[in-house]
C-alpha positions in Angstrom: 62.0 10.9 61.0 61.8 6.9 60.4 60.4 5.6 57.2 57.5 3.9 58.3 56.4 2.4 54.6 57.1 2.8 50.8 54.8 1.3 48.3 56.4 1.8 44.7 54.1 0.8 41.4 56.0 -1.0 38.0 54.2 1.3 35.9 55.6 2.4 33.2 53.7 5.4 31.9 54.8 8.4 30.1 53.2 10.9 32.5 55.3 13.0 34.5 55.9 12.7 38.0 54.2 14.4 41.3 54.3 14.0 44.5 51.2 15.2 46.9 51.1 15.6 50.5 47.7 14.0 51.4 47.1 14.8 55.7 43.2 13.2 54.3 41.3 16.5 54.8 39.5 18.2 52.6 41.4 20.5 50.9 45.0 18.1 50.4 41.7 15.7 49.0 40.5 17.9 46.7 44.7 18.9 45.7 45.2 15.4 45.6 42.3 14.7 43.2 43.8 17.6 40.8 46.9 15.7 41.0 46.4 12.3 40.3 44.5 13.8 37.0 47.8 15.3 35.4 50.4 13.2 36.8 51.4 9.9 38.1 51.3 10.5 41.3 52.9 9.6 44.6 51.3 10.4 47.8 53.2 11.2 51.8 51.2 11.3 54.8 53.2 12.7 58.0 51.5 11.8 61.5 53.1 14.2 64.1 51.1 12.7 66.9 48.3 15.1 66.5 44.8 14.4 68.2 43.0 12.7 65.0 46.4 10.7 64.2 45.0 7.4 63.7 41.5 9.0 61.4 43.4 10.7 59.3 45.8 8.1 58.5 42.7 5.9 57.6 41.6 9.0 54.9 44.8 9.0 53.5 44.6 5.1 52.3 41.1 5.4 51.3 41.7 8.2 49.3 44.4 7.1 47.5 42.8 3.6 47.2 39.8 6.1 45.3 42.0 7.7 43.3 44.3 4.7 42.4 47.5 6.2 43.7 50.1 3.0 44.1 53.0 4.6 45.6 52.5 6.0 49.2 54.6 7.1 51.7 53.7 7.1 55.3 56.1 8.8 57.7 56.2 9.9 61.4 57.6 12.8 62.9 58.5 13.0 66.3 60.1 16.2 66.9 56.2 18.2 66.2 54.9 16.7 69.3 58.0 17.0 71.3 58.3 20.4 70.6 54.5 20.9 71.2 52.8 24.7 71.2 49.9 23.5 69.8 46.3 22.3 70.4 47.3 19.5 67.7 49.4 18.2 69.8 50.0 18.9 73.4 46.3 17.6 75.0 47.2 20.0 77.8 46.2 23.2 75.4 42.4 23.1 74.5 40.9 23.1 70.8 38.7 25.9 70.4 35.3 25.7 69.5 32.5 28.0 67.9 28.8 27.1 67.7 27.7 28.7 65.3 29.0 28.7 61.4 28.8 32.8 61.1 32.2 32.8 62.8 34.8 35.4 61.4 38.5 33.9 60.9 40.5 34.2 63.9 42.2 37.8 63.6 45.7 36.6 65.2 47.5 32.9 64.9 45.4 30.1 66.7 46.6 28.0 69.0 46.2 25.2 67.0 48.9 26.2 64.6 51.5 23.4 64.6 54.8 25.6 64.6 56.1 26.1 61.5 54.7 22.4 60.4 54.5 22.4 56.6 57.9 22.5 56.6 58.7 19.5 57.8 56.2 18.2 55.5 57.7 19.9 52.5 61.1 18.1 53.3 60.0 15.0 52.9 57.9 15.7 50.1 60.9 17.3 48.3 63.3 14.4 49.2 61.0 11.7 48.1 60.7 14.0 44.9 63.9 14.2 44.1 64.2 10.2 44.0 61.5 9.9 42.3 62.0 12.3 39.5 59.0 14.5 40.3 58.5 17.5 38.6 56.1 19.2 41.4 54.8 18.8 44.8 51.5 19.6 45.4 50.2 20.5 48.9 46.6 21.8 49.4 47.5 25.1 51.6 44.9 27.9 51.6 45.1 31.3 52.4 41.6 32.9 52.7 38.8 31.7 55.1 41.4 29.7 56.9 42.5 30.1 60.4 45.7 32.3 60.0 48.7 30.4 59.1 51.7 31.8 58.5 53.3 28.9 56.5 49.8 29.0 54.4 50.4 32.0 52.6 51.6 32.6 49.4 55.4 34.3 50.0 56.1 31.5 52.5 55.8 29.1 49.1 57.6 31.4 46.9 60.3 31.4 49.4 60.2 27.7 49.7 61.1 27.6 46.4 64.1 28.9 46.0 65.1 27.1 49.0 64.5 23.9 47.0 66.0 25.5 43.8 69.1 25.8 45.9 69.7 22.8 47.7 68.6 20.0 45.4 70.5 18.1 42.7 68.7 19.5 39.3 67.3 22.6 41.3 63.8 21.9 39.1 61.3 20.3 41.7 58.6 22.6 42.0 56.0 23.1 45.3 52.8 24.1 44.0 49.5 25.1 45.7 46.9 25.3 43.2 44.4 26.2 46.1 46.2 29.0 47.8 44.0 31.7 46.5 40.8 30.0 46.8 37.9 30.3 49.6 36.6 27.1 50.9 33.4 27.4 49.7 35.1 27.1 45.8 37.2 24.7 47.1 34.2 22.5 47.5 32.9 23.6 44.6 36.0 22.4 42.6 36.0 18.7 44.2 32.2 18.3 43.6 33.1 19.0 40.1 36.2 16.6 40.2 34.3 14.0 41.9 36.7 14.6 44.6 36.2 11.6 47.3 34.8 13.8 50.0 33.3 11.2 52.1 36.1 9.6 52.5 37.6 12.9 54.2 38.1 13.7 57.8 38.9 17.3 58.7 38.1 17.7 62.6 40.8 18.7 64.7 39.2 16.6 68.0 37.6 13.7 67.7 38.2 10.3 65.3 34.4 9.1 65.8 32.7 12.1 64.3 33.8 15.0 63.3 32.7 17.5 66.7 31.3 20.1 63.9 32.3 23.2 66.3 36.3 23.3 65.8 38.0 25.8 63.5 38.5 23.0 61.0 35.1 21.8 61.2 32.9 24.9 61.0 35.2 26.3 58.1 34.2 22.9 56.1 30.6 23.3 57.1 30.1 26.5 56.0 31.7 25.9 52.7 29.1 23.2 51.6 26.2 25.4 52.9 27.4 28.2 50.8 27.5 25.7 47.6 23.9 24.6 48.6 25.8 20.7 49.2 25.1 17.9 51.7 28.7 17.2 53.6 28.8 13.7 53.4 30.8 12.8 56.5 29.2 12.0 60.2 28.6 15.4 62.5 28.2 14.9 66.1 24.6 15.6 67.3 24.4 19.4 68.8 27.4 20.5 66.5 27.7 23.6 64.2 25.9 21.4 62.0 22.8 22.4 63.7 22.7 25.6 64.1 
C-alpha cells in the first residue's frame, strides 16, 4: 500500500492529536467536522479503485481545505480491488438501485459491501497515529439506517481496540466512532448544526457527475434531509429518488 502523499503542518499548538479517516461522504464529513473541533487533526483518504475514486478524492481535499486540516494523507490500496466481491469495485457486479426513498434497509449484506474494508483503513489510520502521537482515530461508521455492514457495528470497534491496545508501542491510540449509534436523519441534523461542509460531499456509489439519487448510498442521504425538513445541497440526476 504506496504512500501516495503526506502533507505535515509546523504548528505548534497544545491541542491533542487525531487522526480522521475522511472517504468525503457524508457521514466521515460530518465525523471529520466533530474532529477538527477538539483536536488538531490529521486526515487519510484510502482509494481502493472503487467506482467514484477520482469524486471522492476531490471531497476529501475540499473538505479539509473547509475545515483547515494541513496534514493529509492520501493512500492507495490495491489488494480491495484485486480481491474484488463487491459492486465498489468489480464493474462486472451491478449497484443496486431503489426508486423510491420509503426503501427498508437491506435485510442481508449488500453486494456492495467491500470485504472486510475498514480494516484496511483502520491500519493505516492507526500507523499514521502512532507517528503522529494521536490520541484517537475517528471514523464516521454507522450502524442504524445503513445498508448492513458487518465491520459498521459496534463489537467489530470494540474488538478493534484491543487489537490496537495489543500491537502498538504505548497501546493508548484509541478508534472512536461518535456516529455509530446515530440514524442518518440526526446525522444530518448534527452537521447542519456544525456547519458541516455538506456541499462539498459526495456520497453516490455510481456516478462522479451527479450523484444517480437511486443507489443505497444515495437514497439513505436523501431521505435523511427530507426527514430534517433540509435542501441537500449537492447535484441529483434528473428522474432520481430525488423525485419521487
Amino acid at each position: 500500500m504506496p504512500r501516495e502523499q503526506v502533507m505535515m503542518s509546523d504548528s505548534t499548538s497544545n491541542q491533542s492529536r487525531a487522526v480522521v479517516l475522511l472517504s468525503g461522504g457524508m457521514d466521515s464529513c460530518v465525523c471529520a467536522t466533530l474532529a477538527a473541533r477538539e483536536h488538531r487533526t490529521a486526515a487519510v483518504h484510502v482509494s481502493y479503485g472503487q467506482r467514484t475514486e477520482e469524486r471522492e478524492r476531490r471531497s476529501f481535499e475540499s473538505i479539509c481545505d473547509r475545515l483547515e486540516i494541513r496534514d493529509r494523507l492520501l493512500v492507495r490500496n490495491e489488494a480491495l480491488r484485486a480481491i474484488g466481491g463487491s459492486a465498489l469495485t468489480d464493474s462486472r457486479i451491478a449497484v443496486p438501485e431503489a426508486h423510491a426513498l420509503g426503501v427498508a434497509v437491506p435485510v442481508s449484506v449488500p453486494v456492495t459491501y467491500v470485504p472486510f474494508r475498514n480494516a484496511h483503513f483502520l491500519a493505516v489510520a492507526i500507523s499514521w497515529a502512532e507517528v503522529l502521537g494521536a490520541e484517537k482515530v475517528y471514523i464516521g461508521a454507522v450502524e442504524p439506517d445503513s445498508s448492513g455492514y458487518p465491520d459498521c457495528r459496534p463489537e467489530y470497534y470494540r474488538a478493534f481496540n484491543e487489537v490496537v491496545k495489543a500491537g502498538t508501542k504505548e497501546g493508548t491510540i484509541r478508534v472512536v466512532t461518535p456516529l455509530i449509534a446515530m440514524h442518518k436523519a440526526e446525522i444530518v441534523g448534527l452537521g447542519l448544526e456544525l456547519r458541516a461542509p455538506f456541499d462539498l460531499t459526495w456520497s453516490c456509489y455510481q456516478r462522479e457527475d451527479r450523484a444517480c439519487g437511486v443507489c443505497d448510498s444515495c437514497v439513505f442521504r436523501l431521505r435523511a434531509f427530507r426527514e430534517v425538513g433540509a435542501e441537500d445541497p449537492i447535484l441529483y440526476a434528473e428522474g432520481s429518488a430525488r423525485l419521487s
